[in-house]
C-alpha positions as CSV (number, residue, x, y, z in Angstrom):
1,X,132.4,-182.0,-4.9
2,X,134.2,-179.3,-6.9
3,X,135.2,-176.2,-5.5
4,X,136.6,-173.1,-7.7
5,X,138.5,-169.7,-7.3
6,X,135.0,-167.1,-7.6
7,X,135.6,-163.7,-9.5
8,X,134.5,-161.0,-7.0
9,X,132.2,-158.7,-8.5
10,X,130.2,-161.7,-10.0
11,X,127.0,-163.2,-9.2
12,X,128.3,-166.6,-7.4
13,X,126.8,-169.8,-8.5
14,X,126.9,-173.4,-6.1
15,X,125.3,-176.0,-9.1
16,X,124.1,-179.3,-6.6
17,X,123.0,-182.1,-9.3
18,X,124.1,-185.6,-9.8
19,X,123.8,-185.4,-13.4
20,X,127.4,-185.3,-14.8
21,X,125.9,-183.9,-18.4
22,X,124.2,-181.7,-16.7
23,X,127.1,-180.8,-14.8
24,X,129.1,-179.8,-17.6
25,X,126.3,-178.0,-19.9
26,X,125.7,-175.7,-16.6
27,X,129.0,-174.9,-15.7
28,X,129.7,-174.0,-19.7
29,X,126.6,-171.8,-19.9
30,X,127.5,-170.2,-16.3
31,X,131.1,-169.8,-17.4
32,X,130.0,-168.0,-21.0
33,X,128.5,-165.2,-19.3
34,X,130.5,-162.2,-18.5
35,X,128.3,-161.6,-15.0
36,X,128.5,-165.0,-13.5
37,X,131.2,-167.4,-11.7
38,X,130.7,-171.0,-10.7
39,X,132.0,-171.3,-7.2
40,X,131.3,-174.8,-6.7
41,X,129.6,-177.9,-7.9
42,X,128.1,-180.4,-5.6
43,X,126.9,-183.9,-6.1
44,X,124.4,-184.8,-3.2
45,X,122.8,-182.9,-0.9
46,X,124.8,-182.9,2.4
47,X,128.3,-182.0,0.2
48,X,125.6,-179.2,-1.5
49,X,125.2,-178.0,2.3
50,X,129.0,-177.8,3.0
51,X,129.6,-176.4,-0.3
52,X,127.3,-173.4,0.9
53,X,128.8,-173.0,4.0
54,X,132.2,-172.8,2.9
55,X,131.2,-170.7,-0.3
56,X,128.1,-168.6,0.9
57,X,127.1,-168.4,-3.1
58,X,125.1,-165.6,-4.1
59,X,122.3,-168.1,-6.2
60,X,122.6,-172.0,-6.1
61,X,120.7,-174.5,-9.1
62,X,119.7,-177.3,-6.9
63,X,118.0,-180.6,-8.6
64,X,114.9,-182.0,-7.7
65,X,116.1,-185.8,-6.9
66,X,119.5,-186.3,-5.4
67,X,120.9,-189.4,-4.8
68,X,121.0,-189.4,-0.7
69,X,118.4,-186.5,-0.1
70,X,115.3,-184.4,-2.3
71,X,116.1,-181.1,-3.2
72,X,113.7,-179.8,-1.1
73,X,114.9,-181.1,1.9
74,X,118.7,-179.9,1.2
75,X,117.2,-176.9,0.2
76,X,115.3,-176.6,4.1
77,X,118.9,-177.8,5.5
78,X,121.0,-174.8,3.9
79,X,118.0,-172.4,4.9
80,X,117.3,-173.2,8.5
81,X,121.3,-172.2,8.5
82,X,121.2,-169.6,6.1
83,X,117.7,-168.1,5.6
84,X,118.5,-165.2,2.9
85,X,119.7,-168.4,0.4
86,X,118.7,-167.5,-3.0
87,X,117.7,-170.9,-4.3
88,X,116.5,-171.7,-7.9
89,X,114.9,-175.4,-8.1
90,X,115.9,-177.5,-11.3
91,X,114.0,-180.9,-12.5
92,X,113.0,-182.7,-15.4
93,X,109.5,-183.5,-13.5
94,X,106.5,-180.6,-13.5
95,X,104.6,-182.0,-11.3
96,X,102.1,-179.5,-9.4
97,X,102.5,-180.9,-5.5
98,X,106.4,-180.7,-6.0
99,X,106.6,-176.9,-7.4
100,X,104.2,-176.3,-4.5
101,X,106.2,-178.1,-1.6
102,X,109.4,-176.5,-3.3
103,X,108.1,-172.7,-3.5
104,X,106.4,-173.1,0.5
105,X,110.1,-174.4,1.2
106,X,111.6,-171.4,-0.1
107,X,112.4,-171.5,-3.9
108,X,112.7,-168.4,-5.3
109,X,112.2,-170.0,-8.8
110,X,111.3,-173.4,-10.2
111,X,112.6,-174.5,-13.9
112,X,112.7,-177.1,-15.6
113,X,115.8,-179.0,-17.0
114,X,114.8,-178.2,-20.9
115,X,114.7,-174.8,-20.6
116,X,116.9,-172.7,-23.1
117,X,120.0,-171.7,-21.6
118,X,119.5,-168.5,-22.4
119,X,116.3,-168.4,-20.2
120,X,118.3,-170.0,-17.1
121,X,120.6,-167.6,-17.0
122,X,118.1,-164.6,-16.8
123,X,116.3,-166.3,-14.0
124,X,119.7,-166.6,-12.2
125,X,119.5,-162.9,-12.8
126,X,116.1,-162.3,-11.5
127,X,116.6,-164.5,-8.5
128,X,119.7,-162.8,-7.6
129,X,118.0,-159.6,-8.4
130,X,115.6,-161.0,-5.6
131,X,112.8,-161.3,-7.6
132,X,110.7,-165.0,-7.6
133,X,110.3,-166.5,-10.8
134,X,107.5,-169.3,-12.0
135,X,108.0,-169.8,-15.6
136,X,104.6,-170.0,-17.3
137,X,104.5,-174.2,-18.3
138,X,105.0,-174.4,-14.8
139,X,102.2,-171.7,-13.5
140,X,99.9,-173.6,-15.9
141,X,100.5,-176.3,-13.9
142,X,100.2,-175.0,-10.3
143,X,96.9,-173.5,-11.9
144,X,95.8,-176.6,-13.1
145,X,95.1,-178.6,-9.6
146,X,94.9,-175.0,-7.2
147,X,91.2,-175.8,-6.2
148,X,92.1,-179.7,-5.6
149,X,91.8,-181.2,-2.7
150,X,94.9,-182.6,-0.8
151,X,95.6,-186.4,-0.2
152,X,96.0,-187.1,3.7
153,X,99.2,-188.3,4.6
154,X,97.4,-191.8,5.1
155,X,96.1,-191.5,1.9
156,X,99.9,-190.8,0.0
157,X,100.8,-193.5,2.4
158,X,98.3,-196.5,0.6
159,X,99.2,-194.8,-2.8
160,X,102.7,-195.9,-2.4
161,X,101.6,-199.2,-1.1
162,X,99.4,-199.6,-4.2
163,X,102.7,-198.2,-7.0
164,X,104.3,-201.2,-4.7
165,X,101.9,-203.4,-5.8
166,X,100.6,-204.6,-2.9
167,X,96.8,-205.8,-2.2
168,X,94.4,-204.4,0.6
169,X,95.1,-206.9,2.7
170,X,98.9,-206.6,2.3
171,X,98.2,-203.0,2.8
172,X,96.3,-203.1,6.0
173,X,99.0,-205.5,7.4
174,X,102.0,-202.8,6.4
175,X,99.6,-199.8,8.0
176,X,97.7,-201.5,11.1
177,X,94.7,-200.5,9.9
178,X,92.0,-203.0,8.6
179,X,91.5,-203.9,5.3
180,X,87.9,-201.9,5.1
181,X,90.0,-198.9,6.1
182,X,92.3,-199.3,3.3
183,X,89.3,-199.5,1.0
184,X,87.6,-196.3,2.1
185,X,91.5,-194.7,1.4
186,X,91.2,-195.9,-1.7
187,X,87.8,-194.5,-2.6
188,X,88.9,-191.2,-1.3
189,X,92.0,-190.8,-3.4
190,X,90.8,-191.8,-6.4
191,X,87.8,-189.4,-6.1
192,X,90.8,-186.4,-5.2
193,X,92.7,-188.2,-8.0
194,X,90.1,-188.0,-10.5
195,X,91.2,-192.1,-11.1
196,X,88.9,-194.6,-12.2
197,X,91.7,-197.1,-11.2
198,X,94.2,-197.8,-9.1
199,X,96.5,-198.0,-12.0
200,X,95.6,-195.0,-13.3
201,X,96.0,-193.6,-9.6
202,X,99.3,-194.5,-9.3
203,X,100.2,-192.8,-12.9
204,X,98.6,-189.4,-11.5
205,X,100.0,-189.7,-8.7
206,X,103.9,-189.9,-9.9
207,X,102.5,-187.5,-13.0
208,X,101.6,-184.7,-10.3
209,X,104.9,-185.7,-8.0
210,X,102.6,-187.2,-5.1
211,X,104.5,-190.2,-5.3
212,X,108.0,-191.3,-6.9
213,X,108.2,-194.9,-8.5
């Protein structure tokens, strides 16, 4: 955890990402512009919370996948506190049940890691502007799987079991459900999934962000 003197009069950024690279090619690009001040860089997602409260920033860049927490979930911890936070996802992954979880949760934006620096900035702009902003690869995305039907939470839950690679009768054991249960699970997901595999399950799964390997 880093903390730094903020210039008043500047939109103030908190940057929570566990990426040292990263780190530094955000805090150059924030530090370039004329309108911005990094107030604090965070490496997990509780110090990301304490950053916030001591800090109240203005706009925070919070990654996807932290290394004790998701993003999402430290960005639901600094909102149930702070409920005006003006929070812009980051990740390398564009996967269409993440962006959704992320935007319900409260994002005001969602971009991705390999966006032009140029670009992030003027989203940090439009965020703090309070505006919402969905690049379009990402809308494309969203788009793609709108009309799909949802796994259950049992189904996500024999999904990870089969990325684990475990057998329906391994399965059923884990779950306390019987192995023709685990079967009919199966059929259902892969129908949702569009899979004609469990393998290729599994690959749409992580793909789409139902699951993370």
């Amino acid at each position: 955890m880093r903390n730094y003197m903020g210039d008043t009069g500047k939109i103030r950024i908190l940057s929570v990402d566990d990426h040292p690279l990263l780190h530094e090619g955000i805090a150059t690009v924030i530090r370039n512009q004329p309108d911005m001040s990094l107030v604090a860089e965070a490496f997990n997602g509780r110090d990301g919370l304490q950053c916030f409260r001591q800090h109240t920033p203005d706009v925070t860049l919070m990654d996807l996948r932290l290394p004790d927490m998701s993003g999402i979930d430290a960005m639901l911890a600094i909102r149930s506190e702070f409920p005006n936070a003006r929070v812009i996802m980051l990740t390398t992954f564009a996967g269409d049940v993440e962006i959704q979880r992320a935007l319900e949760a409260g994002a005001r934006a969602y971009v991705l890691k390999s966006m032009p620096p140029k670009e992030l900035v003027e989203v940090i702009r439009q965020v703090h502007a309070g505006k919402k902003r969905i690049p379009a690869e990402i809308a494309a995305h969203l788009a793609e799987h709108y009309s799909d039907e949802a796994l259950t939470d049992r189904e996500v839950e024999v999904l990870k079991e089969i990325a684990g690679g475990n057998r329906n009768r391994d399965i059923a054991e884990k779950l306390f459900i019987t192995e023709e249960t685990v079967k009919v699970h199966i059929k259902h997901l892969m129908e949702k999934l569009g899979a004609s595999d469990r393998t290729q399950a599994v690959a749409i799964g992580v793909r789409r962000g139902i699951i993370q390997l």
